[in-house]
C-alpha positions as CSV (number, residue, x, y, z in Angstrom):
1,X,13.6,-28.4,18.9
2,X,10.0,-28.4,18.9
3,X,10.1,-26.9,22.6
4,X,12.2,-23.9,21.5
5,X,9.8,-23.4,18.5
6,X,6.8,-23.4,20.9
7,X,9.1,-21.0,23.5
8,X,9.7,-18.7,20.4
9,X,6.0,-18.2,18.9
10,X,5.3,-17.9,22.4
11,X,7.3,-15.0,23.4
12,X,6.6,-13.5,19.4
13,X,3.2,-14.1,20.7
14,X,4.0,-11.8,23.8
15,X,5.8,-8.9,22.3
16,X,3.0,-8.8,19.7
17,X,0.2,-7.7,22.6
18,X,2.9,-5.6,24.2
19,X,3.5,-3.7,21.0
20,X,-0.4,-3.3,20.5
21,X,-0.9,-2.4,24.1
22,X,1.9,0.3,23.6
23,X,0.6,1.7,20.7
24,X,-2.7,1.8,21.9
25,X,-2.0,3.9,24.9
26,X,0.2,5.8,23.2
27,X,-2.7,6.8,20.7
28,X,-4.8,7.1,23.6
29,X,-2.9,9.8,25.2
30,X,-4.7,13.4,25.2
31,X,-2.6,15.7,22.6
32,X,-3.2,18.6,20.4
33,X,-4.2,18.4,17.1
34,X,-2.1,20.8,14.5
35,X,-3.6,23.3,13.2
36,X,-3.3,23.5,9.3
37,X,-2.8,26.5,7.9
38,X,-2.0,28.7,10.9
39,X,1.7,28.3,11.1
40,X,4.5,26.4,9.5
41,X,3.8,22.6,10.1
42,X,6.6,20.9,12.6
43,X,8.0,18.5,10.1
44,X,10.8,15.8,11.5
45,X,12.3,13.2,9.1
46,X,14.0,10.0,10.4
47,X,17.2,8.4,8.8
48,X,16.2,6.4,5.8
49,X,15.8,2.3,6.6
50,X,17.9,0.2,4.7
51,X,16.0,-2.5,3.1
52,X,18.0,-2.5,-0.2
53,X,20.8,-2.6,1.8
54,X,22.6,0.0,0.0
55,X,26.0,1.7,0.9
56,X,26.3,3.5,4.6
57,X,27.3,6.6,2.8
58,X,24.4,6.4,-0.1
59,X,22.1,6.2,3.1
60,X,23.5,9.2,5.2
61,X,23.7,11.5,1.8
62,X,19.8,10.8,1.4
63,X,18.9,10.7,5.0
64,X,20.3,14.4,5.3
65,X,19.2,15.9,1.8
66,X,15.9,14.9,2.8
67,X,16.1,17.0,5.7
68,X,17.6,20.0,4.0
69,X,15.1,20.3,1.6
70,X,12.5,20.6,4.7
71,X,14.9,23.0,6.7
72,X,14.6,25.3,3.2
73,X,11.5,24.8,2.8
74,X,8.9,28.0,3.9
75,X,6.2,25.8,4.4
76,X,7.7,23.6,7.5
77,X,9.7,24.0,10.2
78,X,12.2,21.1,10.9
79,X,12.7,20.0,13.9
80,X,14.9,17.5,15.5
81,X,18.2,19.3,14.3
82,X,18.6,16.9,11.7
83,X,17.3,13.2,10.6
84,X,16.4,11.2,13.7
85,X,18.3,7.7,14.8
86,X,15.6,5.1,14.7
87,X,16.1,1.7,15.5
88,X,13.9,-1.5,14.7
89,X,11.3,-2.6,17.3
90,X,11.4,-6.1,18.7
91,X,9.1,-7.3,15.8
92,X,11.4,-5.4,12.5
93,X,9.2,-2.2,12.7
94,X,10.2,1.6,11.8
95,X,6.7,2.9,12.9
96,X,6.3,3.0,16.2
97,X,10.5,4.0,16.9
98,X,9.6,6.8,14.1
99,X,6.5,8.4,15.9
100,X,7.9,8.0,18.9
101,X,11.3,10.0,18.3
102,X,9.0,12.5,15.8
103,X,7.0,13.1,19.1
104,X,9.7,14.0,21.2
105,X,10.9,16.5,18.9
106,X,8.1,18.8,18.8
107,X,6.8,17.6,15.1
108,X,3.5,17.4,14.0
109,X,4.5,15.4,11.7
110,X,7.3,13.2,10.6
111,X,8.6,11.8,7.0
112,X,9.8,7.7,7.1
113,X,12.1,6.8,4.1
114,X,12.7,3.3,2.9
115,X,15.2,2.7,0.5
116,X,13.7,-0.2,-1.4
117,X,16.0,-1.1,-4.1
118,X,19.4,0.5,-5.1
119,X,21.1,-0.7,-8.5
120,X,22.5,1.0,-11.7
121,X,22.9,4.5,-10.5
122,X,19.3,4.0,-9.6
123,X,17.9,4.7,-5.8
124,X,14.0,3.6,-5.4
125,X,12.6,4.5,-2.1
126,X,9.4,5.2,-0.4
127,X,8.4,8.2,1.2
128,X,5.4,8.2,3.6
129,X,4.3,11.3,6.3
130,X,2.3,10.2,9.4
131,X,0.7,13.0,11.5
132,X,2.2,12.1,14.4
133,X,-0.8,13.8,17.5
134,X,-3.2,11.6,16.0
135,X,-1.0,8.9,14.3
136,X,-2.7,9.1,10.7
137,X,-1.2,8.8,7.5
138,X,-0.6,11.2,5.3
139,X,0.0,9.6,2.5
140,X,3.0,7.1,1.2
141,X,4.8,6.6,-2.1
142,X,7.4,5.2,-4.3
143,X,10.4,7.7,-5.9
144,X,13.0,7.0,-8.5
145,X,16.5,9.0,-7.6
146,X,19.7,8.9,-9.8
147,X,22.7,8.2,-7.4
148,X,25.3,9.9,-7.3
149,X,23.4,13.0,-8.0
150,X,24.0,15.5,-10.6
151,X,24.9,18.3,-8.9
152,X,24.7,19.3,-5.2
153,X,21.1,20.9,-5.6
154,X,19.5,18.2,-7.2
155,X,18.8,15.6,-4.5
156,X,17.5,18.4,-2.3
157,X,14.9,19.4,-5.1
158,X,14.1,16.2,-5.6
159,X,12.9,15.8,-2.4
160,X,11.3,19.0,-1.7
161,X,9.1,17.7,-5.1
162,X,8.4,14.5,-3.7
163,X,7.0,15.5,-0.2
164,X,5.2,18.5,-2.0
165,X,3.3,15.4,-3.9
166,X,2.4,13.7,-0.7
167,X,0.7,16.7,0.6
168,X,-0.6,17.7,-2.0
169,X,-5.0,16.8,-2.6
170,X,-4.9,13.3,-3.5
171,X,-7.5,11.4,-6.0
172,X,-10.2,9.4,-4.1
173,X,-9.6,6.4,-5.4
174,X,-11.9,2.8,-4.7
175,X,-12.7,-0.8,-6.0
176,X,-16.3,-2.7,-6.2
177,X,-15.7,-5.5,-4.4
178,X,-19.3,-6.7,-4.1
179,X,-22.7,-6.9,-6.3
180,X,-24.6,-9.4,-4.2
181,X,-28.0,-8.9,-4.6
182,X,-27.1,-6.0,-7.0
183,X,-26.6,-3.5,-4.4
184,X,-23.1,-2.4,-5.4
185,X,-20.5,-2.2,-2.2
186,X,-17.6,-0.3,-2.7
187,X,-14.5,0.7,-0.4
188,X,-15.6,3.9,0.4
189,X,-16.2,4.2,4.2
190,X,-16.3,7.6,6.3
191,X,-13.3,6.5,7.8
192,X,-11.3,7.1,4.8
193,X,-12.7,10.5,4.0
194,X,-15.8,9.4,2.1
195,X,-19.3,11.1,1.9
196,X,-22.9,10.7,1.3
197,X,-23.2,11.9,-2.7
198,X,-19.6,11.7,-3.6
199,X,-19.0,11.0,-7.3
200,X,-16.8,9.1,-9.3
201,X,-16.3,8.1,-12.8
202,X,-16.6,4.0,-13.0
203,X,-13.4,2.8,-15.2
204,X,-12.8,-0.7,-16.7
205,X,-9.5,-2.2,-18.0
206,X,-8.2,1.4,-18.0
207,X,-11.5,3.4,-19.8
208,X,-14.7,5.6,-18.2
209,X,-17.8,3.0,-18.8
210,X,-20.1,4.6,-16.6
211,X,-20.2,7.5,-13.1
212,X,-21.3,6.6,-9.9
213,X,-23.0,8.1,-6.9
214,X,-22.4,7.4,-3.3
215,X,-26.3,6.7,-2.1
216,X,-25.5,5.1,0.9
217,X,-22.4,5.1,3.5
218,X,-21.1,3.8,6.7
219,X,-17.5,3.8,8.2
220,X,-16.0,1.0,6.1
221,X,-18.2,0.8,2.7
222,X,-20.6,2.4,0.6
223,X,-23.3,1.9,-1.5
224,X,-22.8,3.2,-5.3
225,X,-25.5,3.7,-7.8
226,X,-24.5,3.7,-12.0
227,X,-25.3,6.5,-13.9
228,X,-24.7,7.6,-17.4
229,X,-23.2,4.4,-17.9
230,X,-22.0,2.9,-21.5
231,X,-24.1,1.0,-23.9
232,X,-23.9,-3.2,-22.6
233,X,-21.9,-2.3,-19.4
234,X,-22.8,-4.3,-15.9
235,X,-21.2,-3.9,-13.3
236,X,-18.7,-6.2,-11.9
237,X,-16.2,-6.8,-9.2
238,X,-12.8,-5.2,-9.8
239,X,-14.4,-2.1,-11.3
240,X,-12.5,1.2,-10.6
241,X,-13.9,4.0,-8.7
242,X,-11.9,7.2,-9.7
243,X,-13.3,10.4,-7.9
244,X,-14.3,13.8,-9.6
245,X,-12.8,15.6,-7.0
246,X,-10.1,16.1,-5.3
247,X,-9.8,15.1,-1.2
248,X,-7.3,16.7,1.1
249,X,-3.7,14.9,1.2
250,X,-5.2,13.8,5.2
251,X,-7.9,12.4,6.6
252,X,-10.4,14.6,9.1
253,X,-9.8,12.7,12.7
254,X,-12.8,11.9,14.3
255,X,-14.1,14.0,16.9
256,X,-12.7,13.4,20.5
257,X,-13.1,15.8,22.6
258,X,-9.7,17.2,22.4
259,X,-7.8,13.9,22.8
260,X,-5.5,12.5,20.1
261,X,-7.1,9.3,20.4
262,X,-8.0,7.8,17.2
263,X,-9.6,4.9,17.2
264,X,-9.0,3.7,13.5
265,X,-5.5,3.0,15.0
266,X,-7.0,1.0,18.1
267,X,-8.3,-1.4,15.8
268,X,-5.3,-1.1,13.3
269,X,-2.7,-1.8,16.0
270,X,-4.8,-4.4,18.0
271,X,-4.6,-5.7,14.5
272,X,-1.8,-6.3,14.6
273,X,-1.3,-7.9,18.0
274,X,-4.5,-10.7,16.9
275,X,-3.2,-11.3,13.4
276,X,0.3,-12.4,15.2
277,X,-1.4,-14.5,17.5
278,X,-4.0,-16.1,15.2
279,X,-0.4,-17.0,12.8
280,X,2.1,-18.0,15.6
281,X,4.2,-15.1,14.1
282,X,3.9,-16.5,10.1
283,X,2.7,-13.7,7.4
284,X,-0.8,-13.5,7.6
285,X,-2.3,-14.1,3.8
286,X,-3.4,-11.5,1.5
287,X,-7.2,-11.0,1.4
288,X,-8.6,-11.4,-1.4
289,X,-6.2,-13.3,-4.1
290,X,-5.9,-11.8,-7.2
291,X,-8.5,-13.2,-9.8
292,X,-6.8,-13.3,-13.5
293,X,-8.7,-11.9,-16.8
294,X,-7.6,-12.2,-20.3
295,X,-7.9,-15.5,-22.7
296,X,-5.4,-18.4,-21.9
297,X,-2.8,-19.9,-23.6
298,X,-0.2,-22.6,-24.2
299,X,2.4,-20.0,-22.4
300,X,0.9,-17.6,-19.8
301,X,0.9,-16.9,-16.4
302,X,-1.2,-19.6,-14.8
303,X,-1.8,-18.0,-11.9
304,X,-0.4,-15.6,-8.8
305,X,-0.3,-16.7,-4.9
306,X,0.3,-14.0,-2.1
307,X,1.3,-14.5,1.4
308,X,1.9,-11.4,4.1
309,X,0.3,-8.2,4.2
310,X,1.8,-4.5,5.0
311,X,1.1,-5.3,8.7
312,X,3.0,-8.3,8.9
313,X,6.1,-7.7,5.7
314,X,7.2,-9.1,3.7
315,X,4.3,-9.6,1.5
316,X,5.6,-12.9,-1.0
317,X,3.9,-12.7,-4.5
318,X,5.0,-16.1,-6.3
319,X,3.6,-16.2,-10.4
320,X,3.7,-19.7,-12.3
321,X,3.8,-19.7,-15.7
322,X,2.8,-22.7,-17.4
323,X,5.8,-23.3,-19.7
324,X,9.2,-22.1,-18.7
325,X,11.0,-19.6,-20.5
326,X,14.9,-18.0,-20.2
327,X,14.7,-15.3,-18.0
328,X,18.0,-14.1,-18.9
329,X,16.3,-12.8,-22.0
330,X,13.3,-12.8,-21.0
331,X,12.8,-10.4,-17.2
332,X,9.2,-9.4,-16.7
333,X,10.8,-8.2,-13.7
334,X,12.9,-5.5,-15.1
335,X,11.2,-5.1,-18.5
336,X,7.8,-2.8,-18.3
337,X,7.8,-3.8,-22.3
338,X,6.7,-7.5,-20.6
339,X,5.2,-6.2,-17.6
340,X,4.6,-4.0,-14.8
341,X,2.3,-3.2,-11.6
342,X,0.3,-0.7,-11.1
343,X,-0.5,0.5,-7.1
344,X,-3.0,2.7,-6.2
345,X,-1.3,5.6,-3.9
346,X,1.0,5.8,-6.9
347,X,-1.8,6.7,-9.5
348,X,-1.9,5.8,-12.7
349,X,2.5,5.2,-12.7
350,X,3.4,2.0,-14.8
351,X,6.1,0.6,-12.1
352,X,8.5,-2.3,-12.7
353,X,7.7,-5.4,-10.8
354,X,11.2,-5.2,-9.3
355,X,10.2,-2.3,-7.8
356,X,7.8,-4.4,-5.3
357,X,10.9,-5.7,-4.1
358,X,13.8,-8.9,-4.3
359,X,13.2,-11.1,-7.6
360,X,14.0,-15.0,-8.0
361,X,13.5,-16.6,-11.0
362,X,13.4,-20.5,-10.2
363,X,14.0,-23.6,-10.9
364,X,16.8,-22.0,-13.2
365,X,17.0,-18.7,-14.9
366,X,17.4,-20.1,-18.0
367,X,14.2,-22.6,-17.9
368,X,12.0,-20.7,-15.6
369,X,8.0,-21.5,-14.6
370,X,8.0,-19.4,-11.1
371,X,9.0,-15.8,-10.5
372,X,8.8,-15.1,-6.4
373,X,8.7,-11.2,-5.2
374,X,9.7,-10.4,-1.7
375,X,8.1,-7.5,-1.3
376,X,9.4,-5.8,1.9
377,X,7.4,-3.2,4.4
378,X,6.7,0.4,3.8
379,X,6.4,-0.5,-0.1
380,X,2.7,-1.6,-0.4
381,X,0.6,0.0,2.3
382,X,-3.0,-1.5,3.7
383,X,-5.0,0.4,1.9
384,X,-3.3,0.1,-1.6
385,X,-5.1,-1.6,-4.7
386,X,-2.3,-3.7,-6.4
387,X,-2.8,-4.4,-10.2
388,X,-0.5,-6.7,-12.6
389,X,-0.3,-6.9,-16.4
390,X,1.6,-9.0,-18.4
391,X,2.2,-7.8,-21.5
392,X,1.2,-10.8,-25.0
393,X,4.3,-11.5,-26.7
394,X,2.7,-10.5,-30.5
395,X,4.1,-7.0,-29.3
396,X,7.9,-8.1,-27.4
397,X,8.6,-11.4,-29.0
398,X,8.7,-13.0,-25.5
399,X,8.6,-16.6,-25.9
400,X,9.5,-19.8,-23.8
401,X,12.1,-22.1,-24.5
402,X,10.2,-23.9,-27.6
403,X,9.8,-20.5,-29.4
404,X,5.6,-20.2,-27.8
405,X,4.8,-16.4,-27.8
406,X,3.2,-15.4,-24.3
407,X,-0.2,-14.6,-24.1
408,X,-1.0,-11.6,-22.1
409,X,-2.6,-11.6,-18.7
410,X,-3.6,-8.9,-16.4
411,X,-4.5,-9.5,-12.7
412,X,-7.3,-7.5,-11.5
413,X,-6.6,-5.0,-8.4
414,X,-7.1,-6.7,-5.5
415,X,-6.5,-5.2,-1.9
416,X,-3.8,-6.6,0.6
417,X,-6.1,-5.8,3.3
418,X,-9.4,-4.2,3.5
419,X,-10.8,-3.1,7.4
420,X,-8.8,-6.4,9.3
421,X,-11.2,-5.2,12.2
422,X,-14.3,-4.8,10.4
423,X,-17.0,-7.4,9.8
424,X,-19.8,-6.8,7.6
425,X,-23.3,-7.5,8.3
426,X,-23.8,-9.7,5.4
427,X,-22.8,-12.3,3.2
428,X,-21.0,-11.8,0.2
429,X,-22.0,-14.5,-1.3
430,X,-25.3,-15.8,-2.0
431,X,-26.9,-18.1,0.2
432,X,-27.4,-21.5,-1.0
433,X,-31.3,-21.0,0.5
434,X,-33.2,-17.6,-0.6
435,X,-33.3,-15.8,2.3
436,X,-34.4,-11.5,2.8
437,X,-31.3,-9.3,2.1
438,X,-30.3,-8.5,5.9
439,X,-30.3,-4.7,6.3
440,X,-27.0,-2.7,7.3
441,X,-25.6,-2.0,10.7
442,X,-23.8,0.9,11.6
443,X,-20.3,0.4,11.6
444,X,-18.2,1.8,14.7
């Protein structure tokens, strides 16, 4: 047995560098670049994946209502004569099959769907649009869809709504994820649109405290500086960046001579192929953990524990909850009046925590300490700030089995991933020795 285990991470080991390699020189390839504005955008859409496993028919009805509403739609051009067949790659995939059958009919772009949970009349799916010449993403997102529709027009609406959202100017949006020294790093790199100057307002638990400046950039961070800030505030980790200005819905591509070559993609798909190898195949942990605030009590949440990132789904979030409590009265899950999460491409939208993905309640429903969510891909992307609040029992009555009202907790936003590739110049922390604060490098 042991043998076949090492044969198998072996070989997952294998298809992982093929994969990369594969991507990479399909990235690599010399291709023209869209232009915006000039003429309808080449739009194709793929069938919808199935991770809810809902009905064949519920699937096909989607897939090709998504397409109409392109086909009608003055501001594309659809192409691929309706959704395109996509299988799975060797390692559960729908990117790579996606771009490549998006490139091979003409598109400049292509929408994924993912339907992510399908109960109760009640289709949630993701939406996400990749450029496909330069393999960038437009932007990705979670919808709500009654099923069966309405009326005949209504699911084609929908739609054409839902991808006029993703392209639509989106709200630069970042976290402080470092004071050290008090210089002030945030996650605003030129590689995700940032610049020199930008502002932002700085917002805490939900309310402005103070703006910020961008004084100092490189590809993967920046440097902020507080202004007009509140009366008592400091600044701390977890702090919200929310921009005064709107960006485009897409990234600028670096300049390449003509090529389609991106090399943000060479690092996110070699990425891939190092975090396979480095885990033997196993879901990579989520970096950072979430760090809890809000005052403790006999029945909380004691803590949260992920494992898996968007690269390597499903992303496992497991909560213990330090008295148990009947979840068949009691479903933080299902119940935004108990709880909900909060993701960052999907602005400021209070989202059950079902929506993440599959729910278990254990050791029993009725006398429950753990709630484990199996978030699958194409839900939470690498980029995304994740935020959970729990909701204190003084306003729902939720209570464990001895009649103990829960006292709320909220777990700050926290990124799945953050640059896999890039490695700062400095410590985070502070040295145990005082040492001179080591000056920035460029980053690539």
């Amino acid at each position: 047995m042991s043998s076949f285990a090492g044969i198998r991470s072996f070989f997952f080991r294998i298809v992982s560098i093929a994969t990369g390699l594969a991507l990479i020189a399909a990235v690599s390839a010399p291709s023209a670049l869209p232009a915006r504005g000039d003429a309808p955008v080449r739009l194709a859409v793929t069938m919808f994946q199935n991770q809810a496993a809902a009905p064949a028919s519920v699937v096909n009805a989607m897939s090709a209502s998504l397409y109409q509403s392109i086909s009608s739609s003055p501001s594309y051009t659809a192409t691929g004569g309706g959704p395109l067949p996509i299988k799975q790659d060797l390692i559960g995939g729908s990117f790579g099959p996606a771009l490549d059958a998006a490139a091979k009919a003409g598109a400049d772009e292509v929408v994924v769907g993912n339907i992510v949970q399908y109960a109760n009349g009640q289709a949630y799916y993701s939406l996400s649009v990749y450029r496909v010449g330069s393999v960038m993403l437009v932007r990705t997102q979670v919808f709500t869809q009654s099923y069966p529709p309405s009326d005949a027009h209504a699911m084609t609406a929908a739609f054409a709504s839902n991808i006029a959202t993703l392209e639509a100017p989106r709200t630069p949006m970042g976290t402080i994820y470092s004071t050290y020294n008090g210089e002030l790093d945030a996650d605003l790199g030129t590689a995700e649109g940032f610049s020199l100057g930008q502002r932002f307002n700085v917002l805490r638990a939900g309310q402005k405290v103070a703006e910020a400046n961008i004084t100092q950039i490189s590809g993967s961070f920046a440097v902020v500086t507080i202004v007009n800030a509140s009366a008592g505030y400091k600044p701390a980790i977890g702090d919200r960046l929310v921009g005064l200005n709107a960006q485009p819905p897409i990234n600028t591509p670096p300049g390449n001579g003509g090529s389609g070559f991106n090399p943000l993609v060479l690092l996110l798909t070699a990425g891939v192929a190092l975090l396979a190898i480095g885990h033997g195949g196993a879901p990579a942990a989520a970096n950072p953990q979430p760090t809890g605030t809000g005052t403790t009590g006999l029945f909380t949440v004691g803590g949260v524990q992920t494992t898996g990132t968007p690269l390597l789904p499903p992303i496992t979030f497991v909560f213990t909850f330090t008295q148990p409590f009947n979840s068949t009265i009691f479903d933080p899950a299902n119940q935004i009046s108990l709880a909900y999460v909060q993701i960052s491409s999907q602005g400021s939208t209070f989202l059950k925590l079902s929506t993440l993905g599959s729910v278990t309640y254990g050791p029993t429903p009725t006398a429950a300490t753990t709630m484990t969510i199996l978030a699958p891909g194409g839900v939470i992307q690498g980029t995304d700030h994740v935020a959970f609040t729990f909701l204190d029992g003084a306003s729902n009555n939720w209570s464990d089995i001895n009649g103990t009202l829960f006292t709320g907790v909220a777990f700050q936003p926290f990124v799945i991933i953050r640059h896999p590739s890039v490695v700062h110049a400095r410590p985070h922390m502070p040295p145990t020795q005082p040492a001179p604060h080591p000056v920035h490098t460029p980053h690539p």
